[in-house]
C-alpha positions as CSV (number, residue, x, y, z in Angstrom):
1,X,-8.9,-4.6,-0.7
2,X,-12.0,-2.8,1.6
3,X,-10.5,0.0,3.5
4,X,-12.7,1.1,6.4
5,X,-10.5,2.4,9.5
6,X,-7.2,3.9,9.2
7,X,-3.6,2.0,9.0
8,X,-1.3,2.5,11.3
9,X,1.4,4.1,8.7
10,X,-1.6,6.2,7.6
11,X,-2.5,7.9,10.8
12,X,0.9,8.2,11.9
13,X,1.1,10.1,8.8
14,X,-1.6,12.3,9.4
15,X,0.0,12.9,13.1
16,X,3.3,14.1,11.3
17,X,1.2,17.0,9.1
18,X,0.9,20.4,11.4
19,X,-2.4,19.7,13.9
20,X,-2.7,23.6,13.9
21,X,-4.5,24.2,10.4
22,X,-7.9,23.8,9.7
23,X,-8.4,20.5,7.6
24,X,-11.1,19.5,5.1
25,X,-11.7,15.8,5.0
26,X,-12.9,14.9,1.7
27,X,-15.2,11.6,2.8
28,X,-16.2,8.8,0.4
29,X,-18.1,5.6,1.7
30,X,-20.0,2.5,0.6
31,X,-22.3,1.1,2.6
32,X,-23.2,-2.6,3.6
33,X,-26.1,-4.2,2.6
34,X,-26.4,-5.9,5.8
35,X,-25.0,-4.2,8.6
36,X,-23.1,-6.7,11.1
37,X,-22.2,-6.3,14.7
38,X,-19.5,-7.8,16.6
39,X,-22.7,-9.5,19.4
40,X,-24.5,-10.5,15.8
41,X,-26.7,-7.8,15.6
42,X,-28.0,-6.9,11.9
43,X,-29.9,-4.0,10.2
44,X,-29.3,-1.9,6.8
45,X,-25.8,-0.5,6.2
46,X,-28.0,2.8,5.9
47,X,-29.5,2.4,9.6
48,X,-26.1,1.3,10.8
49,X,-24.8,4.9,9.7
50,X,-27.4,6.5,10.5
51,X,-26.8,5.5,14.2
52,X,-22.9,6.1,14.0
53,X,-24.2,10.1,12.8
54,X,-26.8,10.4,15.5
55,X,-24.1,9.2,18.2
56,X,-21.0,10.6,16.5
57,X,-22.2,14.0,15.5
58,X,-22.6,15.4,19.3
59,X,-18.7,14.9,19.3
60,X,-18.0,16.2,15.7
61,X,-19.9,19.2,16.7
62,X,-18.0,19.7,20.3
63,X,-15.0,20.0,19.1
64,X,-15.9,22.2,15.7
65,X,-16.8,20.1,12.6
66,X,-19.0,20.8,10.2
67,X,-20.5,19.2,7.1
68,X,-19.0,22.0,4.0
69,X,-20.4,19.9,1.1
70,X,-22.5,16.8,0.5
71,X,-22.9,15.6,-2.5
72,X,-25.1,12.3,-4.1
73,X,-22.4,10.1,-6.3
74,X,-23.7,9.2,-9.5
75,X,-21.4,7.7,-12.1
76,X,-17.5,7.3,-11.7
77,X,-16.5,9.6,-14.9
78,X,-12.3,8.7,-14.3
79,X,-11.3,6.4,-12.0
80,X,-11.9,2.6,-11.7
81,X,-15.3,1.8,-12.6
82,X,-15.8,-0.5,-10.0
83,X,-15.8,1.6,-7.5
84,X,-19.0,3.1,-6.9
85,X,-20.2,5.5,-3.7
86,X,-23.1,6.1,-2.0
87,X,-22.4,9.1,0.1
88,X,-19.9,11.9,-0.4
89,X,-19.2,15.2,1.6
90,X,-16.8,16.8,2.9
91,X,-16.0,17.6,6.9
92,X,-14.7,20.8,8.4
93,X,-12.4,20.7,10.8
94,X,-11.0,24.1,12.4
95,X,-7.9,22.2,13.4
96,X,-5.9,18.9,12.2
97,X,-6.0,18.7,16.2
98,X,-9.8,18.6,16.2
99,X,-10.1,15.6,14.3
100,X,-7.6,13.8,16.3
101,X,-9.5,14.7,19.6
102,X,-12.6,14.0,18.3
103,X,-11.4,10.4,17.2
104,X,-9.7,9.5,20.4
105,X,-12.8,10.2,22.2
106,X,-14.4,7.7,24.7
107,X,-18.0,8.5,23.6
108,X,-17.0,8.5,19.8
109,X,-15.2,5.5,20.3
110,X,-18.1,3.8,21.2
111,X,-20.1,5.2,18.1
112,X,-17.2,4.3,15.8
113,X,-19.2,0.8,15.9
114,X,-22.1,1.5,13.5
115,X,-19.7,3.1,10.8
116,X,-17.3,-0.2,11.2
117,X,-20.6,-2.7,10.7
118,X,-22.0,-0.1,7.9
119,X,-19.0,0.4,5.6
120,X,-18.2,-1.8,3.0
121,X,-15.3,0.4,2.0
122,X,-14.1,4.1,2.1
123,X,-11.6,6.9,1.3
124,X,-10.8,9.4,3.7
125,X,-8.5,12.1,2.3
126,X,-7.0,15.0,4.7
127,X,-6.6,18.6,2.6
128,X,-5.4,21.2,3.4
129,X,-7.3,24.8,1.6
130,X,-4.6,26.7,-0.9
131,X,-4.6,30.3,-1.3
132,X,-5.3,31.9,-4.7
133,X,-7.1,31.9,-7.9
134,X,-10.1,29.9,-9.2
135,X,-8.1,28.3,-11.7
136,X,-7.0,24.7,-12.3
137,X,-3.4,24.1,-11.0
């Protein structure tokens, strides 16, 4: 199963978690060969994103986001060796309420078309920072 946009139940979840706590969204996505539009339009997975970061990021950076870590996946060391990344980083935001804002917004609503054609699949995964030592556990 490909997940690239949100289920219902998830978001709804998301909703239910306090909106006033900064949130780190720990991103993981695999991109599209062939990057196909809804009018037929077609270009590289990778240009497809790239245009959904040139006409997203404006909006991410309005309403506070930033990029906190980025990382280049290599090899899947545990987990199920078929799944394999191509980017990885982690968003920023100063509020749960953020994200939602920036998500419902007309313009990025519009830009939420190149990541659709781009993404083969993706995990998205809301945490929340913990207090205390730099220990496992």
């Amino acid at each position: 199963m490909k997940h690239v946009d949100p289920e219902r139940e998830a978001f709804d979840a998301f909703k239910a978690l306090p909106r006033d706590v900064p949130v780190n969204m720990l991103n993981l996505i695999k991109l599209k060969e062939i990057a196909k539009y809804e009018d037929g339009t077609e270009c590289s997975g990778v240009e497809a994103y790239a245009a959904y970061g040139r006409d997203s990021g404006p909006i991410f950076r309005r309403v506070g986001g930033t990029i906190i870590w980025r990382g280049e996946p290599k090899v899947m060391l545990i987990g199920p060796s078929n799944e394999a990344w191509d980017i990885a980083f982690v968003a920023r935001y100063p509020t749960a309420s953020a994200f939602l804002e920036m998500v419902t917004d007309p313009d990025y609503r519009i830009a939420v078309k190149h990541r659709q054609a781009a993404v083969a699949d993706s995990r998205l995964l809301r945490t929340h920072e913990v207090e205390g030592e730099d220990v496992f556990g």
